[in-house]
Residue, then its C-alpha position, 0 to 999 in steps of 0.5 A: x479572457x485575461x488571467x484576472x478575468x478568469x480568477x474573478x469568474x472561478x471565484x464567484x463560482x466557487x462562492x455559489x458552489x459553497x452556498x449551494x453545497x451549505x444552503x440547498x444540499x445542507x451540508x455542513x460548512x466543515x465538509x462543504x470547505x473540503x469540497x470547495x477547496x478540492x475545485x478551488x485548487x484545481x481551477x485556480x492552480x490547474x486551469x488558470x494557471x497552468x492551461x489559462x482555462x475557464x471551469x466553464x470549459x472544463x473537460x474529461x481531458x483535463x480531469x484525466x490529465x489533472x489527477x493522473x499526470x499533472x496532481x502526482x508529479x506537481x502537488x507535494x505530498x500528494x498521495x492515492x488516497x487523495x483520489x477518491x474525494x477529489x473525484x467526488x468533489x467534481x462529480x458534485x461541482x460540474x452537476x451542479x454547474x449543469x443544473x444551473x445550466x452553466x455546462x450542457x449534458x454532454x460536457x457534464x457526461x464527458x467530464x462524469x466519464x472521466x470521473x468514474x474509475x478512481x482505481x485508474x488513477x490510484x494505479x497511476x499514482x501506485x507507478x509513479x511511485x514505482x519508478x526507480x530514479x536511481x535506474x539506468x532506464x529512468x528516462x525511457x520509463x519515465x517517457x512510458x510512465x507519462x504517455x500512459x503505456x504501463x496502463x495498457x498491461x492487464x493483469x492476466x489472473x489465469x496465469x498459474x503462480x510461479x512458485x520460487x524453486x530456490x526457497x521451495x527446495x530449501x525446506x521438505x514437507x516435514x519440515x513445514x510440519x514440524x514448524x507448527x506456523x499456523x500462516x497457512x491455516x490463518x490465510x485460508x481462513x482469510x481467503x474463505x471469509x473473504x470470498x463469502x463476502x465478495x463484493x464488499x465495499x472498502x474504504x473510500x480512502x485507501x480501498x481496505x476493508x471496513x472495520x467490522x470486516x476487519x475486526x471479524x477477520x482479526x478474531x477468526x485468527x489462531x492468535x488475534x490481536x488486541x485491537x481496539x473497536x475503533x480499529x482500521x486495517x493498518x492496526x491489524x498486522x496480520x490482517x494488513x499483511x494477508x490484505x497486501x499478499x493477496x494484492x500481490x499475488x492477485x487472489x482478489x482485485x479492487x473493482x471500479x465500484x471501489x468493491x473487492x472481487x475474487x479472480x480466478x488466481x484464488x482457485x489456482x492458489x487453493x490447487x498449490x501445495x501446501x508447500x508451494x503456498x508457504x512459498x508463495x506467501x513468503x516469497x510475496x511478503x519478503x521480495x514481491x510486496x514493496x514493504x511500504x504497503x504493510x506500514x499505515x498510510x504515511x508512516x514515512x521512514x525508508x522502507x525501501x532501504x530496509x527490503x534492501x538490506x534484508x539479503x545483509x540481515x538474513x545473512x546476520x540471522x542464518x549465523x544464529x543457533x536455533x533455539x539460542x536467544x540474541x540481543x536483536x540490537x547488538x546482531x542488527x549493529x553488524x549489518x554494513x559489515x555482514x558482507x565484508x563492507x567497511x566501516x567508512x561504507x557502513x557510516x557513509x550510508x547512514x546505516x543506523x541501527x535504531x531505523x531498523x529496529x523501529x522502522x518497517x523491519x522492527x514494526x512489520x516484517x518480525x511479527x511477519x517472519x514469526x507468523x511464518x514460522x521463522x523465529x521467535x522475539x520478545x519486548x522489552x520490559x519498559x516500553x513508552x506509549x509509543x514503541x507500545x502503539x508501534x509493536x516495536x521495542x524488540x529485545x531478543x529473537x531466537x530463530x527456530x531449525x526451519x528459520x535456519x533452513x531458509x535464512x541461509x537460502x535467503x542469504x545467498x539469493x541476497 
């Protein structure tokens, strides 16, 4: 068929996809749209363009090759969460071509196959966006990322946790004590509501918890936050970070049914000290978790560059006396300079004060380092809408003994 040929048939069969969709099935025309557009792209931008290929002769193939190969590297913008609808779009087009007789049983279940496991393609996406352009070995992990090669490591969640002895050595249990952080008691209680509902469903988008489960978590907290009963995971700081600790250190996984299960990690955890869970947890969230993951889906920014520089900052906050209040923007204005860099080095590399403080750093890691225990901060008097909805707008901080401790450990590990 020539290239005309094949937009004509894909049209008509999109038109009768719509009217199916609208007419038979009495959807709305609003969700049949999104629907429709979802196997309009992927015929007309994929098949006909890209492989001069009919939606008749689709395949399981081209489904796997679209969304975890061609989709991430070629669509702008594109993202996981664009994943799941996709994938429920075609489930619902290629039954529909079967019961029209249009593609036999055993094209529709090879292509239904391909269709069954959306954590295969997010977990493509989550390693694409893991390479690192800037590296030496760029090429060969780019050739290992598009012959599929990461896929064939399997998490093994009998491993035992490897605790960091730099920053375990760093503090005794007495100054964990004398501390009072509730992190500890505020995870377990996460961890132990989470394990009572093993097997939840998550959200289809983004595969976090449903609001009711989020609300319910948020108020089992020493210090809930205020959150709106429309709330989503991404309002509830603490909640998002424990969510994404957990990830990290793979105390739950994210089934294949979008489900969330309990592994084995969990138990191992649950042996650990108390001690070596504080570690744990705080090696997680300041070195393992790529600190994109504790903002809201497309929050945008340079998180990368903050988690970068945090070395510069811990440096900045181990010179500060306990107890002391400081100005955070007048302390944040040195880093660039923390290590003896020059001022041409700190403009040069667009080091600006404002992206911390209203970034990921301001937004996130703070409340972070103040539930860990680490220091204190207060607002400042006249917030707009904005820094208010945000949590940003820090005026001054004011580290505490045991943030002294491990700030000058983590200023030395960089």
């Amino acid at each position: 068929m020539t290239q005309r040929e094949l937009e004509e048939e894909t049209e008509k069969l999109v038109e009768s996809f719509y009217n199916y969709l609208t007419v038979e099935k009495g959807l709305s025309e609003e969700t049949a749209s999104r629907h429709v557009g979802q196997i309009e792209f992927f015929a007309f931008r994929y098949l006909v363009d890209y492989n001069g290929k009919s939606l008749l002769d689709a395949s399981g193939s081209d489904i796997e090759d679209y969304l975890g190969n061609w989709y991430i590297r070629k669509v702008m913008n594109s993202t996981k969460s664009d994943v799941r609808p996709i994938l429920v779009a075609f489930k619902k087009f290629f039954k529909f071509l079967s019961e029209r007789g249009e593609i036999d049983k055993e094209q529709l279940g090879d292509i239904l196959s391909a269709c069954e496991d959306p954590q295969t393609y997010i977990r493509r996406f989550e390693t694409y966006f893991e390479l690192d352009q800037e590296s030496e070995a760029w090429d060969a992990d780019f050739e290992n990322w598009l012959m599929g090669s990461e896929e064939d490591i399997e998490e093994d969640y009998e491993q035992p946790h490897k605790v960091n002895e730099v920053i375990n050595r760093a503090f005794s249990e007495k100054d964990l004590k004398s501390s009072k952080t509730t992190v500890l008691e505020d995870f377990q209680t996460f961890v132990k509501y989470v394990s009572e509902n093993s097997g939840m469903k998550l959200t289809a988008a983004n595969s976090f918890f449903v609001r009711k489960h989020v609300l319910a978590l948020n108020e089992a907290m020493n210090s809930p936050e205020e959150l709106k009963s429309t709330a989503n995971q991404p309002d509830s700081r603490t909640i998002h970070l424990f969510y994404n600790l957990s990830r990290t250190l793979g105390l739950f996984a994210v089934s294949a049914r979008n489900t969330l299960e309990i592994t084995p990690r969990r138990d191992i955890f649950g042996r650990l000290s108390p001690n070596e869970q504080f570690v744990m947890l705080f090696d997680a969230m300041w070195t393992e978790t790529s600190w994109e993951k504790f903002l809201a889906p497309y929050s945008g920014g340079r998180p990368e560059w903050a988690q970068s520089i945090r070395g510069e900052i811990a440096l900045l906050f181990s010179r500060c006396e306990p107890g002391e209040p400081y100005p955070l923007k007048e302390v944040l204005s040195q880093v660039g300079m923390a290590k003896g860099h020059t001022e041409y080095d700190f403009v040069e590399n667009i080091v600006t004060v404002a992206e911390i403080m209203i970034g990921v750093f301001g937004e996130r890691i703070m409340q972070a380092l103040t539930l860990f225990g680490l220091l204190d901060f207060g607002f400042t008097k006249e917030r707009d809408n904005y820094f208010v909805r945000h949590g940003v707008g820090i005026e001054w901080f004011s580290i505490t003994k045991f943030g002294k401790k491990l700030f000058r450990v983590l200023a030395q590990d960089g």
